[in-house]
N, C-alpha and C positions, 0 to 999 in steps of 0.2 A: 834851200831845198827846191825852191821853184824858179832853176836857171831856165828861163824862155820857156816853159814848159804852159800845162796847160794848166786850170783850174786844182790847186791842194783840196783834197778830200779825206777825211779822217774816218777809217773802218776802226768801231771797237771790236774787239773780240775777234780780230783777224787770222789768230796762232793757228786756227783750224781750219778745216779741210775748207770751210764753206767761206767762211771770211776771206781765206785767200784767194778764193777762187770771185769773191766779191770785189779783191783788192787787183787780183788780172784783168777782172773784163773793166775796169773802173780805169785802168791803165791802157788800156788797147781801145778807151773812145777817147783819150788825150789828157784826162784827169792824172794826177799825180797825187795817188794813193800815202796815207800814213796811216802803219796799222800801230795799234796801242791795244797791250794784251795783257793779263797778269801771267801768261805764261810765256815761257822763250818760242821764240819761232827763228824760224832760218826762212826770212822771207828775202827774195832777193828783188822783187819788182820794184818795192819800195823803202820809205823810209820804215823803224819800225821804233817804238818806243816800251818799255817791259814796265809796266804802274797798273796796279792794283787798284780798280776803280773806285772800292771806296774808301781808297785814300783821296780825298777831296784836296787836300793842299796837292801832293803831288800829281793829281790829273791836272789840278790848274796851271801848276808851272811847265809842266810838259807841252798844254795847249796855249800856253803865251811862248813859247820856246819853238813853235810851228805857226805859231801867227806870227814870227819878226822874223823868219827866212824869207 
């Protein structure tokens, strides 16, 4: 996920208005956004991941699965 790019940044709760708008301006100072939502989004800035926060085994494997890109 982070070819040459700048700093991975993980938005929870991104699917929304506010989060995506966290996950743009997070992208536009050179960070490379990943947003993790329990809901679907059509985010296209960045990466996105659809986990249900408390499911604790599945956030973890999702956040080792964006820590080894």
């Amino acid at each position: 996920m982070n070819e040459g790019g700048g700093p991975v940044c993980v938005v929870f709760g991104g699917a929304g208005a506010l989060g995506s708008a966290v996950a743009s301006g997070l992208l536009d100072r050179g960070y490379l956004p990943v947003v993790i939502d329990k809901n679907p989004a059509d985010v296209e800035c960045c990466g996105f991941y659809q986990v249900d926060l408390r499911n604790l085994e599945e956030l973890v494997s999702v956040l080792r699965r964006i820590n080894e890109r």
